[in-house]
C-alpha positions as CSV (number, residue, x, y, z in Angstrom):
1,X,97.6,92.5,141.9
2,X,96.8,90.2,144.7
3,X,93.0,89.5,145.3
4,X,92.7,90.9,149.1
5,X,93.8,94.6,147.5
6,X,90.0,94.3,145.6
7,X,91.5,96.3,142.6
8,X,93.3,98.9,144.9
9,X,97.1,99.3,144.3
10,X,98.5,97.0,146.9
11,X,102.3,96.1,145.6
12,X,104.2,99.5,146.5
13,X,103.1,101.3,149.5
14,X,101.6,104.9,149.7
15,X,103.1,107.8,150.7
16,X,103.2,109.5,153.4
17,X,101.7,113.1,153.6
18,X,100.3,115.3,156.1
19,X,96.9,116.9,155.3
20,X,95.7,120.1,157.7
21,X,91.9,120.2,156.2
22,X,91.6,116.7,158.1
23,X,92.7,118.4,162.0
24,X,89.6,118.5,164.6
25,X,89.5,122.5,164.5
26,X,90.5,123.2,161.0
27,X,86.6,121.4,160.7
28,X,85.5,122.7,163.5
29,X,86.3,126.3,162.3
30,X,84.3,124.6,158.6
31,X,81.3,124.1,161.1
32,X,81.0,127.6,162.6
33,X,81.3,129.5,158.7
34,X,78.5,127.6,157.7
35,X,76.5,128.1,161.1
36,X,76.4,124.4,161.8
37,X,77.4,123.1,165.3
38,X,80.8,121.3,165.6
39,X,81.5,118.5,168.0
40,X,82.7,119.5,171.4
41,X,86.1,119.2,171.8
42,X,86.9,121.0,175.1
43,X,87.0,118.0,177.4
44,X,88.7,115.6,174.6
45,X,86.9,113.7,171.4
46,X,87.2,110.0,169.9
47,X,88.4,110.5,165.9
48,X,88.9,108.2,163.8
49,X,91.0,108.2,159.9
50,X,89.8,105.8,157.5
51,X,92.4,104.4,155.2
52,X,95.4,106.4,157.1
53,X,98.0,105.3,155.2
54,X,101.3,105.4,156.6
55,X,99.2,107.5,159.8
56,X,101.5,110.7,159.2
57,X,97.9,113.0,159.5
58,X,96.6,111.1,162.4
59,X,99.7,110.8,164.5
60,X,100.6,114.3,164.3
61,X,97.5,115.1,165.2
62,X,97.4,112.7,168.0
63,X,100.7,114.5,169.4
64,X,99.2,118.0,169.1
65,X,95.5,116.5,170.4
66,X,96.5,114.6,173.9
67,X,92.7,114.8,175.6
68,X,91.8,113.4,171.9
69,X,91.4,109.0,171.7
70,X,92.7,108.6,168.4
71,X,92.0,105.4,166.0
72,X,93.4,104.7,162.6
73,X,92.3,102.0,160.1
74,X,94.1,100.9,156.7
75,X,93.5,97.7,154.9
76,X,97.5,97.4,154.2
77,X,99.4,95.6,156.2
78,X,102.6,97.3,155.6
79,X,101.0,100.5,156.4
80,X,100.1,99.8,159.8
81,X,103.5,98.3,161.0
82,X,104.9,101.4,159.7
83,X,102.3,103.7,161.5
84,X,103.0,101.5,164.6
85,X,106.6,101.9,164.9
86,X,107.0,105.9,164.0
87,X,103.8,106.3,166.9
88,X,106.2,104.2,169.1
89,X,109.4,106.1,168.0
90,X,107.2,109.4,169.5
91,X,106.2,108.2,172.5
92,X,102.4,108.5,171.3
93,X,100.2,106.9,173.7
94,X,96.9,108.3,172.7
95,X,96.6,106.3,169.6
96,X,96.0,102.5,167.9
97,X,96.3,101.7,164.1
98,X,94.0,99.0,162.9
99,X,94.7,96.7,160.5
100,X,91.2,96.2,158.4
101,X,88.9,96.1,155.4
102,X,86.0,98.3,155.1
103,X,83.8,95.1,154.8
104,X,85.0,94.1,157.9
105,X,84.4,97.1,160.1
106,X,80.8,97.3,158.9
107,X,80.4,94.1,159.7
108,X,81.4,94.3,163.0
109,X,84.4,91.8,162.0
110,X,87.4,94.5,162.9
111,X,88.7,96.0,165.9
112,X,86.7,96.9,168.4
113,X,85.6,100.8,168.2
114,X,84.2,102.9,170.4
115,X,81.8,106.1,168.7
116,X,83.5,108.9,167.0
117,X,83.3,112.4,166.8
118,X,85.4,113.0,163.7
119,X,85.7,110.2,161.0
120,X,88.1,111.6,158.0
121,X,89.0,109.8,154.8
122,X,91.9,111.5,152.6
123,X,92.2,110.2,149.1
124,X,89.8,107.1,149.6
125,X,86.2,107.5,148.6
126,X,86.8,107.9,144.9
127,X,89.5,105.2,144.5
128,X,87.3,102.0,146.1
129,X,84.3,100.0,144.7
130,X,80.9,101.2,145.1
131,X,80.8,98.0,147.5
132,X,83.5,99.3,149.7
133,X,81.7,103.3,149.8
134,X,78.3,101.3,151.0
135,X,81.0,99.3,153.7
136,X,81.4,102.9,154.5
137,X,78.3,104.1,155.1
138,X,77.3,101.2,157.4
139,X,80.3,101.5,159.3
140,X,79.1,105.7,159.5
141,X,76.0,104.8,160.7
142,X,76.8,102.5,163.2
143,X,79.8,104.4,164.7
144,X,79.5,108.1,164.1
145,X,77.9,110.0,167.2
146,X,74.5,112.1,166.8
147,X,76.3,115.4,165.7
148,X,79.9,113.8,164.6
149,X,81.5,114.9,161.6
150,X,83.2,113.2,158.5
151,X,85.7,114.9,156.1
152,X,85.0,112.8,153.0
153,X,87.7,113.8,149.9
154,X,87.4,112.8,146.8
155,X,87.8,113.4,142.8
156,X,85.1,115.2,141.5
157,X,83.1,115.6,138.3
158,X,82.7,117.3,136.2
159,X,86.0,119.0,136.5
160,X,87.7,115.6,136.5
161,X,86.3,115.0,132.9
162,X,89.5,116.4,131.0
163,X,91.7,113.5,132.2
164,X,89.7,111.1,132.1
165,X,90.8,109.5,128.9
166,X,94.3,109.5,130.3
167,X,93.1,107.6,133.4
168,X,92.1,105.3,131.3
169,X,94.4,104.5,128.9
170,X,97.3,104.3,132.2
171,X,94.5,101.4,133.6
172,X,94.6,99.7,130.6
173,X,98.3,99.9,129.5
174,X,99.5,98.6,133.0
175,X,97.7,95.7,131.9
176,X,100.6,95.0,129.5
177,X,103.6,96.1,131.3
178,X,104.4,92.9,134.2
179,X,106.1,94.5,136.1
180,X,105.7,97.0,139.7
181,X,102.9,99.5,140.0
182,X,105.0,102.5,139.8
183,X,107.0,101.2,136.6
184,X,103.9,100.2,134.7
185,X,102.2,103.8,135.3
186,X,106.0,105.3,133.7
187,X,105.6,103.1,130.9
188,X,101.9,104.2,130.1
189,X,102.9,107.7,130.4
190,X,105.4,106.9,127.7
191,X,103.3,105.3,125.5
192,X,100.3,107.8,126.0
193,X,103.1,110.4,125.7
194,X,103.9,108.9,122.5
195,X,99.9,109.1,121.2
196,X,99.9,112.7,121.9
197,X,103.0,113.2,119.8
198,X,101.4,111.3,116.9
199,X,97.6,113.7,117.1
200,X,95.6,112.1,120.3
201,X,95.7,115.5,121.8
202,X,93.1,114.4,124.4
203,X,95.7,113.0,126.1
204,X,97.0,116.7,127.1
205,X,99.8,118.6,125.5
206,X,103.3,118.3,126.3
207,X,103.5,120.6,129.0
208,X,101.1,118.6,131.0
209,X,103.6,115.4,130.7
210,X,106.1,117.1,131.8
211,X,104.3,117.9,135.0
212,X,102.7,114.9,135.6
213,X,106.5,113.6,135.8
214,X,108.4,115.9,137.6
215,X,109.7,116.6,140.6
216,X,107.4,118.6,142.9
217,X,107.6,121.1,145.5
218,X,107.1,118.4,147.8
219,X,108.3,114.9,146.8
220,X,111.0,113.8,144.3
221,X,110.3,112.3,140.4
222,X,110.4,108.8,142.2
223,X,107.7,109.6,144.6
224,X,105.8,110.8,141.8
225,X,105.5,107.9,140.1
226,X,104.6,106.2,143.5
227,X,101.8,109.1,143.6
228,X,100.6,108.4,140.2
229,X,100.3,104.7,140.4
230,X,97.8,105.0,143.6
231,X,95.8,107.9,141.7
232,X,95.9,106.3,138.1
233,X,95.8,102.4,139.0
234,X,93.3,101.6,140.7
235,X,90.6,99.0,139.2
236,X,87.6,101.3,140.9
237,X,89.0,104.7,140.3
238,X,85.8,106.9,139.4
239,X,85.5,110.7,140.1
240,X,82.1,111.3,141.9
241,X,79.8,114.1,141.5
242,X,78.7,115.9,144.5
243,X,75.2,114.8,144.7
244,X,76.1,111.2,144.7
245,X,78.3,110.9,147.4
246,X,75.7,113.0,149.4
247,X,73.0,110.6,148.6
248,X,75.5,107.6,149.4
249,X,75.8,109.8,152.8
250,X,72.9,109.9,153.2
251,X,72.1,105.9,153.8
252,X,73.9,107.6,157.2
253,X,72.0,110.2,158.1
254,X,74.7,112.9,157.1
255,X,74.1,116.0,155.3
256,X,76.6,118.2,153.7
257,X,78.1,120.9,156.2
258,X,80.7,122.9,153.8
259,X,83.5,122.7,152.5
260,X,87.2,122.1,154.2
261,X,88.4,124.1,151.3
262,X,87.5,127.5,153.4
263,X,87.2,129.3,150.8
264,X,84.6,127.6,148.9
265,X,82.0,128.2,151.5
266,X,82.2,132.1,150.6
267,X,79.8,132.8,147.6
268,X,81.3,135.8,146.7
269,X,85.1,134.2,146.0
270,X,84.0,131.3,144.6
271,X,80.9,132.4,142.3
272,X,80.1,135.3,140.1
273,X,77.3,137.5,140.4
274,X,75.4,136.1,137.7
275,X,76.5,132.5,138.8
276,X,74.9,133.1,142.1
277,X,72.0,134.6,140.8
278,X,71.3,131.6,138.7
279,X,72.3,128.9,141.3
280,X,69.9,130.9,144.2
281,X,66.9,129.4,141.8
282,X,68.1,125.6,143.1
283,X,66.4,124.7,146.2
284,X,68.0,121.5,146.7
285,X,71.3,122.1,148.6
286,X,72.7,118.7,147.3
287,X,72.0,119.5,143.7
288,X,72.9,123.3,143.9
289,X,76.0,122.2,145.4
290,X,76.6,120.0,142.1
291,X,75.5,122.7,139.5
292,X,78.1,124.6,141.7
293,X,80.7,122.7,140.4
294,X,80.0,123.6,136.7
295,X,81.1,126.9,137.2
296,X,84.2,126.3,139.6
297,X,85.3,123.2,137.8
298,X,87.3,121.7,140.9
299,X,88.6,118.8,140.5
300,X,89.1,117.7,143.7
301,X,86.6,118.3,146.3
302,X,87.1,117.8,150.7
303,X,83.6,118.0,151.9
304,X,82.4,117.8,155.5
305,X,79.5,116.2,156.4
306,X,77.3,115.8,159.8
307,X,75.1,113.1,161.4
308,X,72.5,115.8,162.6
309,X,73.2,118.6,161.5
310,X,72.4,121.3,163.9
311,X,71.6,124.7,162.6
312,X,72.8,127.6,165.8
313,X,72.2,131.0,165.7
314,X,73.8,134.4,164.4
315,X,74.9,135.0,167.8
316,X,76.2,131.6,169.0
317,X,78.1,131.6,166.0
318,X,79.7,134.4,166.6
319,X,80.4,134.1,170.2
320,X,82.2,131.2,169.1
321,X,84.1,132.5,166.8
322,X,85.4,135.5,169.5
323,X,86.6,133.2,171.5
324,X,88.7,130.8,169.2
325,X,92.5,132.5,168.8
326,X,93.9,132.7,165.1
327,X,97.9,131.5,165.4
328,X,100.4,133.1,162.7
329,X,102.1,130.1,160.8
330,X,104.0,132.5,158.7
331,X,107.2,135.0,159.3
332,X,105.7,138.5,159.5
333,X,107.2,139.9,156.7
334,X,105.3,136.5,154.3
335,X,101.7,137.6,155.5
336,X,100.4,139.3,152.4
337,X,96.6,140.9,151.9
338,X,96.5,139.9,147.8
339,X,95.4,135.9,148.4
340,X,94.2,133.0,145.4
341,X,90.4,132.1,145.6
342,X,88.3,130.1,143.6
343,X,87.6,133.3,141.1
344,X,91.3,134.1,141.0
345,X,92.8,137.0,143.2
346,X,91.3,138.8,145.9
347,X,92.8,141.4,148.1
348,X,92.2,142.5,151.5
349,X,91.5,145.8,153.3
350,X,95.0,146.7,154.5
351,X,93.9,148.8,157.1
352,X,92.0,145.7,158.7
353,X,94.5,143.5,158.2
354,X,98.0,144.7,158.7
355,X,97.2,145.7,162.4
356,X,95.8,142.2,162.7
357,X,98.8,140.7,161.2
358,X,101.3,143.0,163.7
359,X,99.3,141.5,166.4
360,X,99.8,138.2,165.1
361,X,103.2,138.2,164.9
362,X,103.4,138.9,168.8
363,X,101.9,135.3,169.5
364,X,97.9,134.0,169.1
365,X,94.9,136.2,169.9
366,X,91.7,135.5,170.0
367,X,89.9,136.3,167.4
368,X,87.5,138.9,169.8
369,X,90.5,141.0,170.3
370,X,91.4,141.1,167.1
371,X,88.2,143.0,166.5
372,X,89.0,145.3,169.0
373,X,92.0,146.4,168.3
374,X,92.4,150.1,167.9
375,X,93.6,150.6,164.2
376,X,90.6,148.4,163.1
377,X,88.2,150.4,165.2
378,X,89.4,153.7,164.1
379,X,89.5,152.6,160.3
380,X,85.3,151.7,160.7
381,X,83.6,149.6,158.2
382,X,82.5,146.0,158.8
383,X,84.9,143.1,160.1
384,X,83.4,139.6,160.8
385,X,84.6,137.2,163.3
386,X,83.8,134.6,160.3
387,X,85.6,136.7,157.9
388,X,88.8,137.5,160.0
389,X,88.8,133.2,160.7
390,X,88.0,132.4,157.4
391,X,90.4,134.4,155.3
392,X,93.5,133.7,157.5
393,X,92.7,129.9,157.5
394,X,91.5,129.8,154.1
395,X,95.1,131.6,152.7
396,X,97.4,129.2,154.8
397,X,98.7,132.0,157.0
398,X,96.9,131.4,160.3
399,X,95.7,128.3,162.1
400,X,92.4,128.2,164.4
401,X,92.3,127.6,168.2
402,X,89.0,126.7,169.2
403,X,90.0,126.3,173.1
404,X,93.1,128.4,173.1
405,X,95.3,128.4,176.3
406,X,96.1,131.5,178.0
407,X,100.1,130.8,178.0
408,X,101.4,128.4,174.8
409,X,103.5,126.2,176.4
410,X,105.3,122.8,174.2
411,X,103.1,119.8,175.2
412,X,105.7,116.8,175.5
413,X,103.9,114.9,173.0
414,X,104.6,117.7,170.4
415,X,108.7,117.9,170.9
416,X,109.2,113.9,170.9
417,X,106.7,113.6,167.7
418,X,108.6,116.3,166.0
419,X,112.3,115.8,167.2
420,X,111.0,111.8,165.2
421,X,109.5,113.6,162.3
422,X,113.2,115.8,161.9
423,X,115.2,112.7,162.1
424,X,113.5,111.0,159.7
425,X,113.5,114.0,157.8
426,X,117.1,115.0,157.8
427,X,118.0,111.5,157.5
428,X,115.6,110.7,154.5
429,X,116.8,109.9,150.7
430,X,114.2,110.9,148.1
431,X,111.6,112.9,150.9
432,X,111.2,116.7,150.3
433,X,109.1,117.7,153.2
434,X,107.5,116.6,156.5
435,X,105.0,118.1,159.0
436,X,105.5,119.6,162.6
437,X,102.5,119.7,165.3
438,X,101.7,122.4,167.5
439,X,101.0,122.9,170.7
440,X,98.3,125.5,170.3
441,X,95.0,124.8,167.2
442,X,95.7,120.6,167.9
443,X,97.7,121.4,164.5
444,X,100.8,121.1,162.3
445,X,102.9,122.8,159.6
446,X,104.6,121.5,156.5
447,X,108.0,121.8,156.7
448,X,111.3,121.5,154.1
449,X,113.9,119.2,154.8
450,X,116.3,122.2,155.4
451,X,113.9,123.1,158.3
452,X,114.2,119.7,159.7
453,X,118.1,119.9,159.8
454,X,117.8,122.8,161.9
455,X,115.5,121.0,164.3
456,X,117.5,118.3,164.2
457,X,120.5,119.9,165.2
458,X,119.2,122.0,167.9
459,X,117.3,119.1,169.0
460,X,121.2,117.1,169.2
461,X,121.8,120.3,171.5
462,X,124.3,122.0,168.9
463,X,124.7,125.7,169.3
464,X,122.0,128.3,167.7
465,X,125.0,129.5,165.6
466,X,124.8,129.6,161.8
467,X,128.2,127.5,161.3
468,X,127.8,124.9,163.8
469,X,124.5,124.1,162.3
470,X,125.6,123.9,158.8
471,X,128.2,121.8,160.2
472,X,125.5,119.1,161.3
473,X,123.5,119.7,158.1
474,X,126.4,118.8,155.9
475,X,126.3,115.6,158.3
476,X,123.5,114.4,158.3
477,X,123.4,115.1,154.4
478,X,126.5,113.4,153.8
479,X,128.5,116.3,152.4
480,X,131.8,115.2,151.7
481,X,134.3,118.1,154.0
482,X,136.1,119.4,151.3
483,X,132.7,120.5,149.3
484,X,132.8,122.8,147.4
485,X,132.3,126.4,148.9
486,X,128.9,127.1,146.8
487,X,127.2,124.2,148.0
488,X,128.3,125.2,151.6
489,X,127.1,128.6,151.2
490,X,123.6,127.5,149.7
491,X,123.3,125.4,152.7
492,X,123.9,128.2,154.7
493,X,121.7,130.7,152.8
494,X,118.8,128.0,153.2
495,X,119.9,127.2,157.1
496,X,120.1,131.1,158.3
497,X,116.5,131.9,156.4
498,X,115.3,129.2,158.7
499,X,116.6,130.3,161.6
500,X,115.7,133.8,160.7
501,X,111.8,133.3,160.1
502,X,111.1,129.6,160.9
503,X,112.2,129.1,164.3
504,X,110.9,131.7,166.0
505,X,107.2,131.0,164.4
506,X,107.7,127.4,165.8
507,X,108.9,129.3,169.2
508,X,105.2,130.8,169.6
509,X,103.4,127.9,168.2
510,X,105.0,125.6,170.8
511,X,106.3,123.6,168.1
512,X,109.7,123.5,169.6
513,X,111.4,123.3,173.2
């Protein structure tokens, strides 16, 4: 490992992936559930992303965002040229990618940066040096606004603690193995693999191998072994507790906000009764926030600090809340009342919720009228604008609007970032998934690379008809002609549920032309 990585996995590149807890409302939206005044974002906002990677986040959000002045840092080279050219490919003119250290944008050595309204970091924080976080905080302090917001992720202790000896013994064992980052993290799962086998049962069971490397949902066994390298590899890897990044914070003059993980900022799906009850006895937010993690055990935490954190009213909340829309991201017939919390399962009243999912699916509504409507009146009980926001953004169904637009109409931005995102989708070996921006929420969605085919094709102005757009999917994937007819048909079967319940979700998102 070359010295100017300091310890961080430098010799394969990171992968790109798009992360929704990082866009301008989705915090926004965190801000308001916690009463806490967000940045202003009507008349546009300066953001920055720390450590962006290959800029997948960023850019889309750049595309969806055009009154936003968008900035992205990375220390890797590579990273940034990449980042460049798929911004240029889009035709994305509200954005720059910066290559430079943390040290060096502290120190006033970098690019130079205007003051920011949202600075994110994504898989950062807990994977640099303690020197590099304090880099951080300076370069907070100096270039967050009075009232900015950073989204800070990181892994988290103690519900890291279980694989921590497995961290370890990867970090060591690549040690041995001379070869490329992604190989020397296969050949310590082998060999740790091996341990278990022989009574180290620390190391986790067989079942947990066999996840750890997999194929997932989203990125094929050879990206996984990319993934693992930059999690397991790093010389400064060290899940944080709570109350120590909040004190490193704190050199900024942030204080915690909440959480980007919607539901956790909900007592009652996160905590039980008598966890509550014990917890209210902690006066100090930062530590009760810590014990807090005791009894949820997350491993992973995406917290959202402020520089001034302003406390606003009952009221003002909830005027706010009114007048952001909630956009359906989902076919109708997916939206489902029974969600995953913290605690488990939770289920929601179906007589508040169906009629707000019917209105839904007729395009985004504010959240105001949603309140209003007639089946929710006549049903009674109590329905909260921070309930009704946070429930349909927490379960993935809905995306927020702060400043919604009377008509949704495709920003230009959006159709030449996506119509770049489906190529290199459709045209990908080895990628499972990609992400689509929005023209309403300054959002995106995840999409499969079957979805991306039919974008693709529509977007190369074939037909909307089922055949003709197999036809081009079997192009682009280079299916031989005479394939055989049940690899045809579960193209087809993937191709006509998409055109079924995904394009006509993109049609009222403004995701597509």
């Amino acid at each position: 490992m070359s010295d100017w990585s300091a310890g961080y996995v430098s010799d394969i590149e990171y992968l790109p992936g798009f992360y929704r807890e990082q866009g301008p409302a989705h915090l926004t939206l965190s801000c308001l559930i916690n009463g806490i005044a967000p940045p202003s974002t009507a008349d546009g906002f300066d953001y920055c992303e720390l450590g962006c990677g290959h800029g997948t986040t960023v850019a889309l959000f750049a595309a969806a965002n055009p009154k936003g002045r968008f900035h992205a840092v990375d220390f890797h080279p590579a990273h940034i040229a990449r980042a460049r050219d798929a911004a240029a490919s889009a035709g994305l003119t509200n954005i720059a990618f910066h290559e430079a250290s943390f040290a060096e944008l502290a120190d006033g050595e970098g690019p130079d940066l205007p003051e920011f309204d949202f600075v994110t970091l994504h898989g950062v924080y807990s994977w640099v040096s303690p020197m590099n976080r304090g880099a951080i905080a300076r370069f907070l302090a100096k270039k967050l606004k009075p009232g900015g917001l950073v989204y800070v992720s990181y892994n988290a202790m103690p519900g890291w603690s279980p694989m921590m000896p497995l961290q370890r013994l990867l970090f060591e064992y690549s040690g041995l193995v001379h070869d490329r980052s992604d190989r020397q993290v296969k050949a310590g799962l082998d060999f740790a693999e091996q341990l278990c086998k022989a009574g180290a049962k620390i190391l986790g069971d067989e079942a947990m191998f066999g996840k750890l490397r997999g194929e997932t949902k989203t990125q094929s066994a050879v990206d996984q072994s990319v993934y693992l390298a930059h999690e397991y590899l790093n010389g400064s890897w060290q899940p944080l507790y709570h109350v120590d990044v909040a004190r490193e914070l704190g050199e900024a003059k942030l204080t915690f906000a909440g959480s980007a993980t919607l539901f956790e900022n909900y007592p009652d799906l996160a905590l039980t009764p008598d966890q509550r009850k014990v917890l209210d006895g902690i006066g100090v937010p930062s530590l009760r926030e810590t014990f807090k993690d005791y009894c949820v055990g997350r491993p992973f935490r995406r917290d959202v600090f402020v520089r001034g954190a302003r406390r606003i009213s009952v009221a003002r909340r909830d005027a706010l809340l009114k007048d952001m829309a909630m956009a359906l991201t989902i076919p109708r017939a997916d939206a489902r009342t029974t969600i995953q919390v913290p605690l488990g399962e939770a289920t929601l009243e179906a007589g508040h919720y169906e009629p707000i999912f019917d209105a839904l699916a007729e395009g985004p509504r504010r959240i105001g009228e949603l309140m209003e409507l007639p089946e929710i009146r006549r049903a009674g009980g109590s329905l909260s604008a921070v309930e009704i926001a946070g429930m349909l953004t927490g379960s993935n169904q809905a995306l927020p609007a702060p400043n919604p637009p009377e008509t949704v109409t495709p920003l230009p931005g959006v159709l030449a970032h996506n119509r770049a995102a489906a190529a290199e989708l459709a045209t990908s070996e080895g990628r499972k998934s990609s992400a689509f921006a929005a023209s309403i929420g300054g959002a995106g969605l995840h999409v499969s690379t079957m979805e991306a085919l039919l974008y693709d094709g529509l977007c190369e102005g074939v037909a909307e008809d089922l055949d003709a757009l197999v036809g081009h999917a079997m192009r682009r994937l280079d299916a031989p002609e005479n394939a055989d007819g049940g690899a045809r048909q579960a193209i087809a079967d993937s191709m006509g549920w998409c055109l079924r319940n995904s394009l006509p979700v993109w049609r009222k998102l403004g995701v597509i032309g």
